[in-house]
MIDOSE-1310 file (N, C-alpha, C; in nm, 2 decimals, decimal comma, always signed):
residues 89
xxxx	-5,41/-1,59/-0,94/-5,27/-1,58/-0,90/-5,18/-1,55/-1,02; -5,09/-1,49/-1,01/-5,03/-1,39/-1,12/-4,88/-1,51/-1,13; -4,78/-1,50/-1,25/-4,72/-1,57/-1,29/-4,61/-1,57/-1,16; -4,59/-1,48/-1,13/-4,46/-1,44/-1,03/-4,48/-1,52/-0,91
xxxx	-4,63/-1,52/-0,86/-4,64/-1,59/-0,73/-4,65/-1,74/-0,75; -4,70/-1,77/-0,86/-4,66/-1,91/-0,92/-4,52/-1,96/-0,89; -4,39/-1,87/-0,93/-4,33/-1,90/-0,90/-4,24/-1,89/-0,80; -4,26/-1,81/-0,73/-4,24/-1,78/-0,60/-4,27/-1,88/-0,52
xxxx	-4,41/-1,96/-0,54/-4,45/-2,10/-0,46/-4,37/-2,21/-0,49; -4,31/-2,23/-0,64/-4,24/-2,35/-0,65/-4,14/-2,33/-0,58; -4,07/-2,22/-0,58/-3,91/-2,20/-0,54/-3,93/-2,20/-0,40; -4,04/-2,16/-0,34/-4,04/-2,18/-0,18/-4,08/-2,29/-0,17
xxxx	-4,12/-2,34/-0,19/-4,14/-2,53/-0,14/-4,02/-2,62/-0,18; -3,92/-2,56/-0,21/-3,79/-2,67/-0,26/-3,73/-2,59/-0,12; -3,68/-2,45/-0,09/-3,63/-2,43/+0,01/-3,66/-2,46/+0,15; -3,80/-2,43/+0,18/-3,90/-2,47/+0,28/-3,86/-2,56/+0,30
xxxx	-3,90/-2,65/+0,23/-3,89/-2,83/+0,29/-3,76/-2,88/+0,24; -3,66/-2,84/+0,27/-3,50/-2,86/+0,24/-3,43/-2,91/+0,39; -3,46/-2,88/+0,51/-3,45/-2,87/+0,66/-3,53/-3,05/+0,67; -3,70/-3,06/+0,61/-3,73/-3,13/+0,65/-3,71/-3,31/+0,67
xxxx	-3,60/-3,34/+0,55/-3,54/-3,48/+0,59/-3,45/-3,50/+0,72; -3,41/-3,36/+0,76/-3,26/-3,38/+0,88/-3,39/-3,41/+0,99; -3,53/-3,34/+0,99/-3,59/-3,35/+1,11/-3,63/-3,49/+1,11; -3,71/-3,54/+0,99/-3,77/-3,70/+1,01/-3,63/-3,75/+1,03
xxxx	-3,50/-3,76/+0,97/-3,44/-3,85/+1,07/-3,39/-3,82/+1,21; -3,37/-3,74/+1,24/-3,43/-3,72/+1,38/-3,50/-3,78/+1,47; -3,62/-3,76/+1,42/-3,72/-3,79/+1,48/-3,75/-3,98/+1,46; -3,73/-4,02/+1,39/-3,69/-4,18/+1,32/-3,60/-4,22/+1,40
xxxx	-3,44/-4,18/+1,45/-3,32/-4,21/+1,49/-3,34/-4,20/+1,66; -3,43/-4,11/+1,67/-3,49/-4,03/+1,83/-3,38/-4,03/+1,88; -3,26/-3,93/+1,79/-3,16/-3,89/+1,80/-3,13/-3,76/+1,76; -3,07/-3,66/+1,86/-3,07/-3,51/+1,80/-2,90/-3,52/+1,78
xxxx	-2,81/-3,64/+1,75/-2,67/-3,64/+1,75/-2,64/-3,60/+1,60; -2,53/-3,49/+1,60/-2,49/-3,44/+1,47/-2,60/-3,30/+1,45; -2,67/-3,30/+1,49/-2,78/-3,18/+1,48/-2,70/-3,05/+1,54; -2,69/-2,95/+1,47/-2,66/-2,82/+1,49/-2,79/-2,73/+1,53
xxxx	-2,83/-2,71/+1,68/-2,97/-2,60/+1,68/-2,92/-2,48/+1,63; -2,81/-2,41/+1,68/-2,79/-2,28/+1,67/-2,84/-2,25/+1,48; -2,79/-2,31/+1,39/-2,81/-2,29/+1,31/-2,95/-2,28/+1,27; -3,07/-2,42/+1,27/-3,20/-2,42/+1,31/-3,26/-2,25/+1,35
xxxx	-3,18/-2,25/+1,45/-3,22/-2,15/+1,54/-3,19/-2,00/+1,46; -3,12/-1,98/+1,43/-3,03/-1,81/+1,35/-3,17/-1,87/+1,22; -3,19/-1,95/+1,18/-3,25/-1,97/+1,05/-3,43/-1,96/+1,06; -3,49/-1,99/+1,21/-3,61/-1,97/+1,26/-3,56/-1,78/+1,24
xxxx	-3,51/-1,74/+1,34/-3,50/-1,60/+1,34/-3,51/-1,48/+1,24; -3,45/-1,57/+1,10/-3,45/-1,46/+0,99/-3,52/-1,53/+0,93; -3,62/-1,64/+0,93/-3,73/-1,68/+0,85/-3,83/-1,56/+0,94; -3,79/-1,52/+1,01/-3,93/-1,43/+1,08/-3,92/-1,27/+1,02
xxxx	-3,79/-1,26/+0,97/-3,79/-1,12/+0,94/-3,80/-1,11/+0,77; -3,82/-1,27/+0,71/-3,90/-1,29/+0,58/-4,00/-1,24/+0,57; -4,10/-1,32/+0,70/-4,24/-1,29/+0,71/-4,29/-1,18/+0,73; -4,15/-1,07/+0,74/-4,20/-0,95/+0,82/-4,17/-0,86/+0,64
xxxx	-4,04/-0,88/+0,58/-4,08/-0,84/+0,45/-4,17/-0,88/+0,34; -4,21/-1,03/+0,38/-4,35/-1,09/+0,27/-4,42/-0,99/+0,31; -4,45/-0,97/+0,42/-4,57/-0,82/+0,47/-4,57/-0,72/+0,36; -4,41/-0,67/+0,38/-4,40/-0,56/+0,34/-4,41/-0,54/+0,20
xxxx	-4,41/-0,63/+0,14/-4,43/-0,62/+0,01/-4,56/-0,72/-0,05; -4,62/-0,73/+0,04/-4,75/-0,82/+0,02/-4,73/-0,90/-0,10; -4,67/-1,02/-0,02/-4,62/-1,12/-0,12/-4,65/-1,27/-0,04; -4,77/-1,34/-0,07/-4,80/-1,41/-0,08/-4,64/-1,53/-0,04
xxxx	-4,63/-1,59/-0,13/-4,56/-1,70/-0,12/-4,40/-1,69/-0,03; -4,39/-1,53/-0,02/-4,28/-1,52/+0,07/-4,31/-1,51/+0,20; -4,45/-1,53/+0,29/-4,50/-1,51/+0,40/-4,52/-1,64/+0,44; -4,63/-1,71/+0,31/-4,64/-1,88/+0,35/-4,52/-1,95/+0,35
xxxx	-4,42/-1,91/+0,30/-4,34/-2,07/+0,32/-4,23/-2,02/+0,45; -4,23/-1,89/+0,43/-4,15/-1,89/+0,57/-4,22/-1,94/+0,71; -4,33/-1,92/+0,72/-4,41/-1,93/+0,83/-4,38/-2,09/+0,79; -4,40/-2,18/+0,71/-4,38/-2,32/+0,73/-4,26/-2,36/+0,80
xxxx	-4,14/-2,27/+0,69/-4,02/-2,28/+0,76/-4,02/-2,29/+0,88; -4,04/-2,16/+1,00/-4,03/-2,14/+1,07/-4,05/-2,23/+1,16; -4,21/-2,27/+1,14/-4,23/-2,45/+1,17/-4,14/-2,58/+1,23; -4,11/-2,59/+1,07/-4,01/-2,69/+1,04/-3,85/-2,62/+1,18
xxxx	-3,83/-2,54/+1,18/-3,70/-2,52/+1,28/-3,72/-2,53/+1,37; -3,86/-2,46/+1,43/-3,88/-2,47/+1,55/-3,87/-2,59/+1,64; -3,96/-2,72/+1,51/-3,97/-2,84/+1,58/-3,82/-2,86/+1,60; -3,71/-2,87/+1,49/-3,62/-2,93/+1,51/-3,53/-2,89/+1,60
xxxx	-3,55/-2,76/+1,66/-3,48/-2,68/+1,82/-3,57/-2,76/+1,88; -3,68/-2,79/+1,93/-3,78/-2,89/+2,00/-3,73/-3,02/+2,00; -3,70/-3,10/+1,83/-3,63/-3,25/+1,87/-3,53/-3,21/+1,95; -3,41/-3,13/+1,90/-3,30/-3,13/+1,99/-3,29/-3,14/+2,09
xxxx	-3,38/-3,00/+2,21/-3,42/-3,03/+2,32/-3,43/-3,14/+2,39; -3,56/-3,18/+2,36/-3,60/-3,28/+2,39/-3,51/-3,41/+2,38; -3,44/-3,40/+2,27/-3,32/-3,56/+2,26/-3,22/-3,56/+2,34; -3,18/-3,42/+2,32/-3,04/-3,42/+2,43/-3,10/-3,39/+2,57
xxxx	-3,22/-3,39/+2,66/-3,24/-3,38/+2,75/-3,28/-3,55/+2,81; -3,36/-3,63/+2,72/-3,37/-3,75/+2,74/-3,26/-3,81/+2,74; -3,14/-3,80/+2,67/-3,02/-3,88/+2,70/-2,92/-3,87/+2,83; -2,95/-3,70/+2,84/-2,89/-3,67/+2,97/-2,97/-3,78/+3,14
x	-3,04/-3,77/+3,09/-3,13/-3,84/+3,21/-3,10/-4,02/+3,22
């Protein structure tokens, strides 16, 4: 692995997992109150057109962590869902 993707990996694991404290408390509070999806959501979307330039430039660490990303939003459109439909009920 070459210096650049070295750092490419540290720098995407600080942004990557930046989303992921709003989800554990979420998921802890089993509360989606205060949670913005749209935002989640616009940020799933252009984590996908990351993964579509990691491609294009065959770049390692800009493919993996968006794909994590992606992850990480998806579930938290998923808590929301799922929270604000359990309370509706």
């Amino acid at each position: 692995m070459e210096n650049h993707e070295v750092i490419g990996f540290i720098a995407g694991f600080g942004t990557t997992f930046a989303a992921a404290p709003d989800l554990y408390a979420i998921l802890k509070r089993r509360s989606a109150q205060g949670m913005n999806p749209t935002m989640a959501g616009i940020m799933g979307i252009f984590q996908i057109v990351w993964v579509y330039y990691g491609v294009l430039i065959d770049s390692m660490p800009v493919i993996v962590w968006n794909i994590i990303a992606i992850v990480i939003n998806t579930l938290m459109v998923g808590a929301f869902l799922y929270f604000s439909r359990a309370k509706s009920h």
